[in-house]
Structure formats: structure tokens, C-alpha cells
Backbone as numpy.savetxt, mean C-alpha at the origin, in Angstrom:
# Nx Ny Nz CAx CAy CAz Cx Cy Cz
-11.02 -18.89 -14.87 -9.70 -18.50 -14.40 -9.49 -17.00 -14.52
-10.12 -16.49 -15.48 -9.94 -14.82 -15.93 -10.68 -14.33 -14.54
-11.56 -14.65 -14.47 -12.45 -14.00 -12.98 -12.13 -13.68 -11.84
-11.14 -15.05 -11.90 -10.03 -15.21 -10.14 -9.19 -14.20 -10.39
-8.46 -14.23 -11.56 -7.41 -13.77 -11.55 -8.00 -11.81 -11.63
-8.68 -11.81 -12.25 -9.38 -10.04 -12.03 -9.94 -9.62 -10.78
-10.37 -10.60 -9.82 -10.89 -10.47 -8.25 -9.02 -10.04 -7.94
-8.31 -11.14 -8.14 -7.12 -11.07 -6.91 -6.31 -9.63 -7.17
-6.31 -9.26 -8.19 -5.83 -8.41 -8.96 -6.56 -7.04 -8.19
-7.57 -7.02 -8.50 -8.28 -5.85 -7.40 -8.25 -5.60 -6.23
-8.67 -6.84 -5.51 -7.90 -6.91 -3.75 -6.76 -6.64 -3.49
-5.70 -6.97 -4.38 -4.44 -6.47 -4.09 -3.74 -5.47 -4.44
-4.61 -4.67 -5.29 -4.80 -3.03 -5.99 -5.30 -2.07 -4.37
-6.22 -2.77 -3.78 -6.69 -1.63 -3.01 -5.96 -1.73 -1.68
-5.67 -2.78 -1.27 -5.16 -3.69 0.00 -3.48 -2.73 -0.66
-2.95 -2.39 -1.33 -1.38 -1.81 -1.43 -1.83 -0.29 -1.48
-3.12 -0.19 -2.21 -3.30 1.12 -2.00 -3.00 1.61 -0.69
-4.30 0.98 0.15 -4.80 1.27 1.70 -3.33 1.46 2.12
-2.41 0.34 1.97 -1.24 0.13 3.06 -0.20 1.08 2.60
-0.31 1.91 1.55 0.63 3.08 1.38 -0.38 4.12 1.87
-1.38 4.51 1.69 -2.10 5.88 1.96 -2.05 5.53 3.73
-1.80 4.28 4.29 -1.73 4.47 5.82 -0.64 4.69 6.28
0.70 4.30 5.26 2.36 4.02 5.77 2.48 6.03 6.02
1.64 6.64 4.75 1.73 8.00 4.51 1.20 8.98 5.50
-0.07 8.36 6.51 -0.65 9.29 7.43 0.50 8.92 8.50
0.87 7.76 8.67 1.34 7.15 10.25 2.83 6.84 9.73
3.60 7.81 9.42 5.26 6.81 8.78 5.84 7.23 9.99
5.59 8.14 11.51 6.47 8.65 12.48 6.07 6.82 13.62
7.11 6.51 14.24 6.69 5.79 15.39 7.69 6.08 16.56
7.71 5.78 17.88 8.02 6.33 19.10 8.16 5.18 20.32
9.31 5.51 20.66 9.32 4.14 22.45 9.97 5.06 23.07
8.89 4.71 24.29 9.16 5.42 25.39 9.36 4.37 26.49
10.72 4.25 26.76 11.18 3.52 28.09 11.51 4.52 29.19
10.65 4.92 30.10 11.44 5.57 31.03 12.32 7.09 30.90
13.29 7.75 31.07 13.92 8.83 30.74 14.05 9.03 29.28
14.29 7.18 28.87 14.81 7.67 27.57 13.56 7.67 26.19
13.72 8.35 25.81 12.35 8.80 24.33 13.43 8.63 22.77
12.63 7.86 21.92 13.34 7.58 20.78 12.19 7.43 19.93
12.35 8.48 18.65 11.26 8.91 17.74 12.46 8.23 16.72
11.80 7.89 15.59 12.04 7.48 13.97 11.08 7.91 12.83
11.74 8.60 12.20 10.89 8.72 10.79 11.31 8.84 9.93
11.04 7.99 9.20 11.48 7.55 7.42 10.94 8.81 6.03
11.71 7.80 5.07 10.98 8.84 3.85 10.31 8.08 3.63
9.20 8.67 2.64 7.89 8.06 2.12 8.33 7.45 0.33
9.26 6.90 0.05 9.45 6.51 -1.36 8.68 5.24 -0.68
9.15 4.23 0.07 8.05 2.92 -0.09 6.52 3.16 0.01
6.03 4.04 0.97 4.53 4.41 0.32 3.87 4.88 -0.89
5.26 5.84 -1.35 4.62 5.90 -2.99 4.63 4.58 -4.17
5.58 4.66 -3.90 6.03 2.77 -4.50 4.59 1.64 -4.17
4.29 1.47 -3.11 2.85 0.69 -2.75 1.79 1.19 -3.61
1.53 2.84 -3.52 0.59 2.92 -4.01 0.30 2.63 -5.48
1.84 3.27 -6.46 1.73 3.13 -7.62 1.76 1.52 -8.06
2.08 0.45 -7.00 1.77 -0.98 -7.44 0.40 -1.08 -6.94
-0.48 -0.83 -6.96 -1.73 -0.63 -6.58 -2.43 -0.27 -7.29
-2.06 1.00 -7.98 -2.57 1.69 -9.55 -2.69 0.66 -10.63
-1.16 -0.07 -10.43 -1.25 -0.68 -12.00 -1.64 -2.04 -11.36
-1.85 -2.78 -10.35 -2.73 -3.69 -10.35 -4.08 -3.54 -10.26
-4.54 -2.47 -9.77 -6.19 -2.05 -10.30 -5.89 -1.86 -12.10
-5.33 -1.17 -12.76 -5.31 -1.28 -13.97 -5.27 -2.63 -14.45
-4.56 -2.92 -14.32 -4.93 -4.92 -14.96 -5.93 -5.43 -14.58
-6.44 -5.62 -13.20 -7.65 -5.88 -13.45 -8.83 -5.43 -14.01
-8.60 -4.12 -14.06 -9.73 -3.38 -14.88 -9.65 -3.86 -16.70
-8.23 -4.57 -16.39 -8.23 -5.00 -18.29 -9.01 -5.58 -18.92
-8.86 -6.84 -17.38 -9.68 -8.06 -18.05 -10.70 -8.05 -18.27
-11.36 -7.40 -17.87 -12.89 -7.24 -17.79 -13.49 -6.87 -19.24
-12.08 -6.06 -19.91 -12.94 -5.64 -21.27 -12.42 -6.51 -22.57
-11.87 -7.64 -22.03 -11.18 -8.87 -23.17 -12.90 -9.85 -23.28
């Protein structure tokens, strides 16, 4: 059970990583209907937020490993 739980723990360390370091390159998006053009762009607190739950779920899994 320690094994599963240190695999899922890592996949979902890097998988929140990835999806904040991508929210961070790509946070602008854009529709273009015709005359009219409409850009949006956010702040980046939920990409930092992803990443740092990413940190500390790679940290836990890195725990188990040394129990």
C-alpha cells in the first residue's frame, strides 16, 4: 500500500507541476469572431498555488521512501 500510495503521490507532484508551469507560459487566451476580438488574461496566483501543491506532493512522496 506504501508503494501505491508513493507512485500516486509523484504523478500528481509532476502532473500539478506541468499544469502550473503551462497555466504560466499560456495564461493569455483570445476569440476572434469576425470584427469583434476579445483577449483575457488572468493573474498567475492559481499557477503558483499548482505548483507549490506539486512541491509538497513530490515531498511526501519522497518521504515514504525513506520510512
Amino acid at each position: 500500500m506504501k508503494n501505491v500510495l508513493k507512485v500516486v503521490l509523484l504523478l500528481i507532484g509532476i502532473g500539478l507541476i506541468a499544469y502550473g508551469l503551462y497555466a504560466l507560459i499560456n495564461p493569455e487566451f483570445a476569440i476572434n469572431s469576425g470584427p469583434v476580438k476579445v483577449e483575457g488574461q488572468g493573474d498567475n496566483t492559481q499557477s503558483y498555488a499548482m505548483i507549490g501543491f506539486g512541491i509538497l506532493s513530490l515531498i511526501a512522496g519522497l518521504a515514504f521512501r525513506k520510512r
